[in-house]
C-alpha positions as CSV (number, residue, x, y, z in Angstrom):
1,X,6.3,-34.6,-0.8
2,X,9.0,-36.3,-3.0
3,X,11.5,-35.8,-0.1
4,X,8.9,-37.1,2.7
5,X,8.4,-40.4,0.6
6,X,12.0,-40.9,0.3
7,X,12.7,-40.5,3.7
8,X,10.0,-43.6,4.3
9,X,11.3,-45.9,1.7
10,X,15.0,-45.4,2.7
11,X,15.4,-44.3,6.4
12,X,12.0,-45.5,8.0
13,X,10.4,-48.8,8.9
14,X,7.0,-48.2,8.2
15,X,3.9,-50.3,9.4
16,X,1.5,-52.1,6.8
17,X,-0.7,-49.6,5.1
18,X,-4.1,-49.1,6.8
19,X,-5.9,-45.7,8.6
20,X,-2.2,-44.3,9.6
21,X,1.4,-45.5,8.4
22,X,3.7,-45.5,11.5
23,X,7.3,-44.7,10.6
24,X,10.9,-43.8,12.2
25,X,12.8,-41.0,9.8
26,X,15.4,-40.4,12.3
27,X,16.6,-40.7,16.0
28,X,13.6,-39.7,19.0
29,X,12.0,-39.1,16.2
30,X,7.9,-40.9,15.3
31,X,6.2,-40.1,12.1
32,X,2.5,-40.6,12.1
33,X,0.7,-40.4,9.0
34,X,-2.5,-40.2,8.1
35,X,-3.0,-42.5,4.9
36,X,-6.5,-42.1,3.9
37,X,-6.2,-39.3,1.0
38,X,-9.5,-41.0,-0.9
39,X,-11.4,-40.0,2.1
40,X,-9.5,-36.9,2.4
41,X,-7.9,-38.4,6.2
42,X,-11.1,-37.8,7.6
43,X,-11.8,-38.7,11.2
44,X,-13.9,-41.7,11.2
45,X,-14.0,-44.3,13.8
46,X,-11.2,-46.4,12.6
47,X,-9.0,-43.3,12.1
48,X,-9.8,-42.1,15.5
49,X,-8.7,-45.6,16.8
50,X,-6.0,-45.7,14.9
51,X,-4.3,-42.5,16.1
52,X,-5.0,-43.0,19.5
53,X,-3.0,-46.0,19.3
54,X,0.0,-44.3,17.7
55,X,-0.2,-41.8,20.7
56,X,-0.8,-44.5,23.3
57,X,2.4,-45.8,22.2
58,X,4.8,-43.0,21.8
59,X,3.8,-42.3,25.3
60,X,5.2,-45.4,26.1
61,X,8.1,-46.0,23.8
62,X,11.3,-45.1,26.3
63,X,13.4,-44.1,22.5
64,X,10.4,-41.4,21.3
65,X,11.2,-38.3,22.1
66,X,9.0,-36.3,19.4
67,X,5.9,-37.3,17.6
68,X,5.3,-35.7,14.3
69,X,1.5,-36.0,12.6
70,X,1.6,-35.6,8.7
71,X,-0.9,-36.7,5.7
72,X,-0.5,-38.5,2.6
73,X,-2.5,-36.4,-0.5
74,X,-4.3,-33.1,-1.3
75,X,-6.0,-32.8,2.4
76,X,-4.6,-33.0,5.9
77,X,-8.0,-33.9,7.7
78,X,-11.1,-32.7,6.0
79,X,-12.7,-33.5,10.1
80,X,-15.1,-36.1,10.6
81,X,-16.7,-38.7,8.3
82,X,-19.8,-37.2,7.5
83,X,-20.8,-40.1,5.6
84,X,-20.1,-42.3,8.5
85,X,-21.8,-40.1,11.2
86,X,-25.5,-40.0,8.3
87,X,-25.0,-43.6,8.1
88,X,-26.1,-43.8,11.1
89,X,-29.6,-41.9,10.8
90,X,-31.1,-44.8,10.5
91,X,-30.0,-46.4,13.9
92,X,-33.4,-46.1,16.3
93,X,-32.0,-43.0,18.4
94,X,-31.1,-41.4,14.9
95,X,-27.6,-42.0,15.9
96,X,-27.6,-40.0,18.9
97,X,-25.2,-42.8,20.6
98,X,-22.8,-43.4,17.7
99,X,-21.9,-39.5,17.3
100,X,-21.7,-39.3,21.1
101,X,-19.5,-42.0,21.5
102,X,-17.1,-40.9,18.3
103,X,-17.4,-37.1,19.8
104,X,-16.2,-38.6,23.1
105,X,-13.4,-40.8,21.4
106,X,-12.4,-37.5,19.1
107,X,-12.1,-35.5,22.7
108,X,-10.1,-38.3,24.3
109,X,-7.6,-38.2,22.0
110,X,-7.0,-34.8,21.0
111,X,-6.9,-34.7,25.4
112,X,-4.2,-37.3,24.7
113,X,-1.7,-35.5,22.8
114,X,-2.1,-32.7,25.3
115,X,-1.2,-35.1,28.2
116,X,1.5,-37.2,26.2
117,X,5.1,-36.2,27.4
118,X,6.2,-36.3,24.2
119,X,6.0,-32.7,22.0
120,X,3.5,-33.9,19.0
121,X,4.6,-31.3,15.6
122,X,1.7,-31.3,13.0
123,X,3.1,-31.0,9.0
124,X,0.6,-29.7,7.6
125,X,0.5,-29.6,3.8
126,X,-3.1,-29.4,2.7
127,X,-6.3,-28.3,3.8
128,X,-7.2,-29.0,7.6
129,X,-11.0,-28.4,7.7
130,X,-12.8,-29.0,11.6
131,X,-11.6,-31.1,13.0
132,X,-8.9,-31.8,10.9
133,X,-8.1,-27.7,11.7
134,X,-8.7,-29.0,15.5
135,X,-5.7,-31.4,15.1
136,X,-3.3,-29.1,14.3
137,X,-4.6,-26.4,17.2
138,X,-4.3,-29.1,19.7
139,X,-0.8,-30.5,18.6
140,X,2.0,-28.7,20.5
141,X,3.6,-27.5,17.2
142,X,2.6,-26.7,13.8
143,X,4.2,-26.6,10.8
144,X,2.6,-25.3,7.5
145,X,3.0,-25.9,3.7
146,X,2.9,-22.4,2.0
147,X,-0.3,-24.0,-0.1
148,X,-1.7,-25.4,3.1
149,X,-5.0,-23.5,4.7
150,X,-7.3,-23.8,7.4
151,X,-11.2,-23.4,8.0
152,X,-14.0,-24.6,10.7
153,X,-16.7,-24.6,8.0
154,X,-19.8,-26.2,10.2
155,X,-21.7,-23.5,9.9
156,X,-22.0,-23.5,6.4
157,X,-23.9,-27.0,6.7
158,X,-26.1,-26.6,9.5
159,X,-23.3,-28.2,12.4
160,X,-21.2,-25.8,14.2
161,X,-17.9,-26.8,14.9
162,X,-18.2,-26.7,18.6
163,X,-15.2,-29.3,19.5
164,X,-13.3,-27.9,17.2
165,X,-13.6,-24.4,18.7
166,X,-12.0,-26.0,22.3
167,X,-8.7,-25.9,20.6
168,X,-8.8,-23.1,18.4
169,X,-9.8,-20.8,21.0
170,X,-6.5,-21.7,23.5
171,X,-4.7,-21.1,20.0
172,X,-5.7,-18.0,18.4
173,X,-7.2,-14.7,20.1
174,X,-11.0,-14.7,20.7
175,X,-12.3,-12.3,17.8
176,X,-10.5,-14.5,15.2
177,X,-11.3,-17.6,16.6
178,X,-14.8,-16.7,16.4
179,X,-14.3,-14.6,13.1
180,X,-13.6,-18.5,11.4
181,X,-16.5,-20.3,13.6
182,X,-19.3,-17.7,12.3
183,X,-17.9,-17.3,8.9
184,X,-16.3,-20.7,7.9
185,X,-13.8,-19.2,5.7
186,X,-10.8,-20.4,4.7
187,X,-7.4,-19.3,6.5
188,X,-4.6,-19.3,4.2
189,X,-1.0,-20.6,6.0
190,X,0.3,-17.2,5.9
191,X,-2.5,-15.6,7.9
192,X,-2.8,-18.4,9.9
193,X,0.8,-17.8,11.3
194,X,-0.3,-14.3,11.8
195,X,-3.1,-15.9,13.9
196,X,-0.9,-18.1,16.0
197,X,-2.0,-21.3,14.6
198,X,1.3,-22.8,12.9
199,X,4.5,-21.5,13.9
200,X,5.9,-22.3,10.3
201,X,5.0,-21.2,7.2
202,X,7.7,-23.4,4.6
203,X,8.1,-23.6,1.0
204,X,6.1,-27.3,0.0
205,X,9.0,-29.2,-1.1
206,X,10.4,-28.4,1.6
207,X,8.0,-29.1,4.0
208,X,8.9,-32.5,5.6
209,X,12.6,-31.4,5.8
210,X,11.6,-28.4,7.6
211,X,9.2,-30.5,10.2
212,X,12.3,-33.4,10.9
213,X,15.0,-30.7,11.2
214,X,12.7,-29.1,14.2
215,X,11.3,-32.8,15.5
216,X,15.4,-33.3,15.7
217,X,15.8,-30.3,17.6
218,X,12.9,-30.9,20.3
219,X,13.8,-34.6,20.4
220,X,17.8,-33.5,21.7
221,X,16.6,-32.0,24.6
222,X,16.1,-33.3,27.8
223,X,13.4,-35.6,27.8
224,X,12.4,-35.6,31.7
225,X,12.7,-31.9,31.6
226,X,10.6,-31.5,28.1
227,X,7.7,-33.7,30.0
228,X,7.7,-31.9,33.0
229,X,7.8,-28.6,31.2
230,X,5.0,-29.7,28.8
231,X,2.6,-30.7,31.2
232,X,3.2,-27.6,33.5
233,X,2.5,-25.8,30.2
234,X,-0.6,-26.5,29.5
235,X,-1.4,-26.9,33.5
236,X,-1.1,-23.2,34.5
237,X,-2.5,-21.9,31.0
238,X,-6.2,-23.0,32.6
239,X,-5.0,-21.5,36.3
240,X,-5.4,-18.0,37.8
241,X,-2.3,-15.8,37.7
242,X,-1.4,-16.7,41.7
243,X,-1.8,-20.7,41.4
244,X,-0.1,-20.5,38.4
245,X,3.0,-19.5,39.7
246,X,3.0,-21.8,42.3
247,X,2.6,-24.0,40.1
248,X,5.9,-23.0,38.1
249,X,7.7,-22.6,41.5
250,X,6.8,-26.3,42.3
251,X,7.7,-27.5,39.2
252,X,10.8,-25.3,38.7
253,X,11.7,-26.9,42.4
254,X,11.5,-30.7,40.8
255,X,13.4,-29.7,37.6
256,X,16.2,-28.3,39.9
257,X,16.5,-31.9,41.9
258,X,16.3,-34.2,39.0
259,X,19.7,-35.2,37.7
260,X,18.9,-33.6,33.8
261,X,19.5,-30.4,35.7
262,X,22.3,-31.4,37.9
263,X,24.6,-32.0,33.8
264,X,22.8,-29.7,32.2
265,X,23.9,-26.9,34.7
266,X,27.1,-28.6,35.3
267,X,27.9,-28.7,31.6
268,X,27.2,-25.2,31.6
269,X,29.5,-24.2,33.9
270,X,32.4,-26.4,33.1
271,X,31.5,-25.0,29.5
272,X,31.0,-28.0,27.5
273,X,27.9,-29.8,25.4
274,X,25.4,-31.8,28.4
275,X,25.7,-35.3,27.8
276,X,21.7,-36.4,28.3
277,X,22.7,-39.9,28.1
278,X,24.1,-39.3,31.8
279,X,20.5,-38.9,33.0
């Protein structure tokens, strides 16, 4: 944490406090974090928007090349603002509209970072409960605090965590996706490495570190050839076995033609380090 908050004040510019704090730690590199620890970075409207945003814009931003989600305080995302969503009871559809329309804005975005052609890392270093557990199965990448853990606990209150399952269940194998759903128990980070649902389990001082040395890494690759391969990714995960590798072969054939292949091969060859700035 100490490191992370260093790394703001001294390398980053960061944006005015408010839902999220939008910063730039190192080259390629956005830091998106969720700044909202008294309402443990819950996903209320404003959140949502907020977020959404910060996507909308990496997408856009030519000198991005990696997007890494992280949370100020004792929880990552405790999910939605329940407080928010009972408000609104009292609207005359018993806020039937309101929760469709933030269930619909929620979808969007997590859709979003699937579609953006930038890799999006999650650092997560507290609990990430529904939906918040949903944001880090729907980022690309996950890295984990050692004290960090995971549940989808709306079955314990009456309100299964149906959007949250979407993700978790192209994450982690059937049985244990529905093992959390029915039981809303809490995943510890270890186990939910073993599960598939953070690649990194690392010490929590050194978590930030950890997530910027790997957000460095994915940001020095080819960026046409990371978006191309990204979106193919998650493409021919939803085909059949035959149209999927058509896919591949299709996209395989554009990678070969683009010039990020033509010095990344030649580089290769001639035995020296691709220069990307080339392309």
């Amino acid at each position: 944490m100490a490191r992370r908050q260093a790394v703001r004040r001294e390398e980053a510019s960061a944006v005015p406090a408010g839902e999220i704090e939008v910063s730039r730690p190192a080259a390629g590199v956005l830091l998106v974090t969720l700044a909202r620890p008294e309402r443990r970075n819950s996903l209320s409207q404003a959140m949502l928007t907020a977020l959404q945003e910060a996507i909308d814009a990496a997408e856009r931003e030519r000198g991005v090349r990696c997007v890494v989600i992280a949370a100020r305080g004792p929880a990552f995302c405790a999910g939605h603002d329940l407080k928010e969503l009972t408000a609104h009871r009292s609207d005359a559809d018993g806020g039937a509209a309101f929760t469709q329309a933030l269930m619909a804005r929620c979808s969007a975005f997590m859709q979003s970072i699937v579609r953006c052609p930038k890799p999006v890392i999650a650092a997560v270093q507290g609990i990430a409960s529904a939906a918040g557990c949903q944001l880090v199965a729907t980022c690309d990448l996950a890295v984990a605090s050692a004290a960090a853990s995971f549940c989808t606990p709306g079955v314990n209150i009456g309100l299964f965590c149906s959007t949250p399952m979407v993700a978790l269940s192209r994450n982690v194998p059937r049985k244990r996706a529905m093992e959390m759903l029915l039981t809303g128990e809490v995943l510890g980070a270890r186990e939910a490495a073993e599960y598939g649902l953070v690649n990194r389990v690392v010490a929590p001082e050194r978590l930030a570190e950890e997530t910027l040395a790997l957000a460095q890494l994915v940001a020095s690759k080819p960026a046409h050839t990371v978006a191309l391969g990204k979106a193919a990714f998650y493409r021919q995960l939803e085909a059949g076995l035959t149209e999927a590798y058509d896919l591949a072969s299709q996209v395989m054939c554009r990678n070969m033609l683009h010039e990020e292949a033509r010095e990344g091969i030649g580089a290769f060859l001639d035995k020296r380090p691709p220069d990307w700035s080339k392309t």
